[in-house]
C-alpha positions as CSV (number, residue, x, y, z in Angstrom):
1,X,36.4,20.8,23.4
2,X,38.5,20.3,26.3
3,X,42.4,19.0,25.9
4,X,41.3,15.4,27.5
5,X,38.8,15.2,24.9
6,X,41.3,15.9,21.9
7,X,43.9,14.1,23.3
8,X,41.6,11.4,23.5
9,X,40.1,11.8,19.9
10,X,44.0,11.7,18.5
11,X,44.8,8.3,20.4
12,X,41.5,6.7,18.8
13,X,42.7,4.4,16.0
14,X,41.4,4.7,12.8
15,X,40.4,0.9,11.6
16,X,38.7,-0.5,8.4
17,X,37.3,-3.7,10.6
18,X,33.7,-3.1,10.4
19,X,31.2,-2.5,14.0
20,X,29.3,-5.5,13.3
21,X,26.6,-6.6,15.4
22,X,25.3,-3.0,16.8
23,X,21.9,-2.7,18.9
24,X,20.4,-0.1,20.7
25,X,17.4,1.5,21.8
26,X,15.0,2.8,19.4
27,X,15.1,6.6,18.9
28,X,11.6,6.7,18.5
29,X,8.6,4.8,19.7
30,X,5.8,3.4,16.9
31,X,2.6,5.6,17.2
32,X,4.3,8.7,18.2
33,X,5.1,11.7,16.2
34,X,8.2,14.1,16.2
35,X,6.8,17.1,18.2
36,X,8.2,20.3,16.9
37,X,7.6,19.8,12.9
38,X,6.9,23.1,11.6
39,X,4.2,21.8,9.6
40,X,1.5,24.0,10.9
41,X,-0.2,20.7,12.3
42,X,-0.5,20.4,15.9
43,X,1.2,17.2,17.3
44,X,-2.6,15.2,18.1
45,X,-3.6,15.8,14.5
46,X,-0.3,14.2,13.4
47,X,-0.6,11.4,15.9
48,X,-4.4,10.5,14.5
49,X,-3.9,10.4,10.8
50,X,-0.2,8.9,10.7
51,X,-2.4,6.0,12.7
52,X,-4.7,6.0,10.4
53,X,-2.3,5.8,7.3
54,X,-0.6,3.0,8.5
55,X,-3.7,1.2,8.8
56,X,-4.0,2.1,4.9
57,X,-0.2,1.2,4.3
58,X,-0.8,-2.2,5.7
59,X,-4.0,-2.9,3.7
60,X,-1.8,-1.7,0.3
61,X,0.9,-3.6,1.3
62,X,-1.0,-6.6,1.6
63,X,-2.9,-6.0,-1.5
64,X,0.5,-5.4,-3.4
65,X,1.4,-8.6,-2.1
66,X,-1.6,-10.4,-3.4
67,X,-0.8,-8.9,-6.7
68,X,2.5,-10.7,-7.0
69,X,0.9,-13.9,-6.0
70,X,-1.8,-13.9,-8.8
71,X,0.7,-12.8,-11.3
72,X,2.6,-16.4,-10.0
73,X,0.1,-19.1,-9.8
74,X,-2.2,-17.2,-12.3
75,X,-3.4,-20.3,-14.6
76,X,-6.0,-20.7,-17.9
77,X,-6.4,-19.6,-21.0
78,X,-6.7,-15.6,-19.8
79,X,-2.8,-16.5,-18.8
80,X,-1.3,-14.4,-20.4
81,X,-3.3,-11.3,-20.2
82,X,-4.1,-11.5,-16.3
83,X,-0.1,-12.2,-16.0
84,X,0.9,-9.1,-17.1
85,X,-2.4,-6.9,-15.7
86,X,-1.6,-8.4,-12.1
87,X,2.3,-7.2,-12.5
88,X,1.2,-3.4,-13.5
89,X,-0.9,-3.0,-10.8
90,X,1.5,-4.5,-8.7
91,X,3.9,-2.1,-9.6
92,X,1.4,0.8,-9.1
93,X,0.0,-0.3,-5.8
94,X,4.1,-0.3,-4.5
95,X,4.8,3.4,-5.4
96,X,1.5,3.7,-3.1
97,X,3.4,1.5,-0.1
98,X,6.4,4.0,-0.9
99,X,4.3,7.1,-1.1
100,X,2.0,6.5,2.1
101,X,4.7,5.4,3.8
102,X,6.8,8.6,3.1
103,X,3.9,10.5,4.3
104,X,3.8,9.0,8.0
105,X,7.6,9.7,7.6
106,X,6.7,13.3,6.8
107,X,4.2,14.3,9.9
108,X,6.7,12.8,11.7
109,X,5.7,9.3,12.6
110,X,6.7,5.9,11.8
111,X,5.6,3.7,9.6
112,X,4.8,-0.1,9.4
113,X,7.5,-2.0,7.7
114,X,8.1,-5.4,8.2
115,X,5.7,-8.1,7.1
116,X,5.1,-9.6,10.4
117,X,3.6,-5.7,11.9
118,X,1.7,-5.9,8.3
119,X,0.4,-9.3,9.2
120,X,-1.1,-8.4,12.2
121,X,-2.3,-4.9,11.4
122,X,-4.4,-5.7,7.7
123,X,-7.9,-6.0,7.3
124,X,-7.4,-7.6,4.6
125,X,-8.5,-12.1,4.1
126,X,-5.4,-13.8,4.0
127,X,-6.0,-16.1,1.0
128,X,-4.4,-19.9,1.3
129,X,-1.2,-20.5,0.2
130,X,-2.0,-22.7,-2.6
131,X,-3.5,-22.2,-6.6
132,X,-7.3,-20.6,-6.6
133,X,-8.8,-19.9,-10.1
134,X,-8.9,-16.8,-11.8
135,X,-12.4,-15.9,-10.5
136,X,-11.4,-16.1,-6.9
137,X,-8.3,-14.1,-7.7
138,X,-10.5,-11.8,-9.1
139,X,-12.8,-11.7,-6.3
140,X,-10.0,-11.4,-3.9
141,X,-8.5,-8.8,-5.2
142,X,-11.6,-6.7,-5.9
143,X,-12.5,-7.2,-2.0
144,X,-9.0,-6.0,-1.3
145,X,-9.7,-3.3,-3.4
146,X,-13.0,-2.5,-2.1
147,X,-12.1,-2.5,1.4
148,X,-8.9,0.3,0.6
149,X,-11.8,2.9,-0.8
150,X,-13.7,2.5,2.1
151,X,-11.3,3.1,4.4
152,X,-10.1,5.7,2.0
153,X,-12.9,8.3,2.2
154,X,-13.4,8.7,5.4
155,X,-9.9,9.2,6.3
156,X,-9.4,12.1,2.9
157,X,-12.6,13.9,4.8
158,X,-11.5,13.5,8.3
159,X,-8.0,14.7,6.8
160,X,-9.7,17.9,4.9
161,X,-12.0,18.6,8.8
162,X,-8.0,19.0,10.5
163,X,-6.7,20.8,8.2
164,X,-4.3,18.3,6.4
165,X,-4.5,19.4,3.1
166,X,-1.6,16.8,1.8
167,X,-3.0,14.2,3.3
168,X,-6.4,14.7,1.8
169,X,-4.8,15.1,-1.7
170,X,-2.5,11.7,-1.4
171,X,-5.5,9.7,-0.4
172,X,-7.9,11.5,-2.9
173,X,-5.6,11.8,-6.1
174,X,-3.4,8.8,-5.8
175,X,-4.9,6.2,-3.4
176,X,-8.3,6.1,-4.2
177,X,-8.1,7.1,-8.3
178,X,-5.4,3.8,-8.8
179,X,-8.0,1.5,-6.5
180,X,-10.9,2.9,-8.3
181,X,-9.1,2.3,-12.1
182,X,-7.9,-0.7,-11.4
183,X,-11.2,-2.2,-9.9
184,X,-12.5,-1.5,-13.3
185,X,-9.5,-2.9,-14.8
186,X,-10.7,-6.1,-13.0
187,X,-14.4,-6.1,-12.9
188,X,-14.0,-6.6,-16.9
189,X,-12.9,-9.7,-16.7
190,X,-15.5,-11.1,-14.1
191,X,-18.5,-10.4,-17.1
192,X,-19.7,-13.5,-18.3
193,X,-19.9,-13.2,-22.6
194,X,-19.2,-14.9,-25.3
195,X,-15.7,-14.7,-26.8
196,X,-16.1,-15.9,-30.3
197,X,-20.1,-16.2,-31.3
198,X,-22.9,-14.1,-29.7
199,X,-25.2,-16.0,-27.7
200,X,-28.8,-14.2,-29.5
201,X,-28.8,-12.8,-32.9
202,X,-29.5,-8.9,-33.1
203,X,-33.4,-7.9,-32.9
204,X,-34.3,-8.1,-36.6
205,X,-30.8,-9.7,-38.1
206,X,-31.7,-11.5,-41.0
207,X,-35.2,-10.3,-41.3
208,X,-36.2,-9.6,-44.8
């Protein structure tokens, strides 16, 4: 360091007012990746699947959302039970958001954040703002659902074909297994029986 520079560096004074107010450039562009990751994927693979994760980040943030608004306006006499089943799976479709989203981090790309980007990226029907019954929450959310696994597969193969073996195991073990359980988890509740007498009598009940 030259004698300018630390005479300049010793005049600097030290404040505790706060830089408010700061803007720059961004230091990295959205759909790029950091080139020279030593992750033993070449920079094209990286650039394909971190596109094709945020596509999945955007259709699990929306469905995480969609959770929380069902576990609101939920309404009837399943209240209570479809209150707290909508706020687990909540909770288990946002450590998805967080661990999808670390994963474009990881190849070195950037992921979708904001809820405007999510907006305009998700496949996903934008339901009205108001009350729907518990079917159509059901039915929303299992479409939501639905449309997550199909995305899903394709991308764990096409991830497995270029060689990115974490990537495969993130959409395979965690994204597709919590969509797939919690589908069933739903489904349940969509089967029409009786809750307190059965509809027919048992072949041969009563018969002497």
């Amino acid at each position: 360091m030259s004698k300018k520079q630390n005479e300049s560096k010793a005049n600097r004074r030290v404040s505790a007012q706060p830089r408010l107010h700061q803007r720059a450039r961004e230091i990295q562009t959205y759909g790029t990746v950091n080139h020279a990751l030593p992750l033993d994927l070449e920079e094209p693979v990286r650039v394909q699947v971190t596109n094709q994760l945020n596509q999945l980040l955007a259709d699990t943030m929306t469905l995480r959302d969609l959770y929380k608004k069902c576990h609101w306006q939920v309404a009837g006499p399943t209240f209570y039970q479809l209150h707290l089943l909508y706020d687990k799976h909540y909770g288990e479709q946002n450590e998805l958001v967080d661990a999808i989203a670390e994963r474009i981090q990881l190849l070195g790309g950037i992921s979708l954040a904001m809820a405007a980007d999510v907006a305009e990226t998700t496949q996903i029907e934008r339901p009205p703002r108001g009350r729907e019954e518990v079917p159509v929450q059901l039915s929303r959310l299992i479409d939501a659902h639905q449309l997550i696994i199909q995305q899903s597969r394709p991308l764990a193969r096409r991830a497995a074909e270029l060689g990115d073996d974490g990537t495969n195991d993130l959409v395979v073990s965690d994204v597709m297994r919590t969509n797939e359980l919690q589908i069933w988890f739903l489904s349940e509740h969509l089967v029409d029986v009786p809750l307190v007498e059965a509809k027919e009598r048992a072949l041969g009940a009563g018969a002497s």
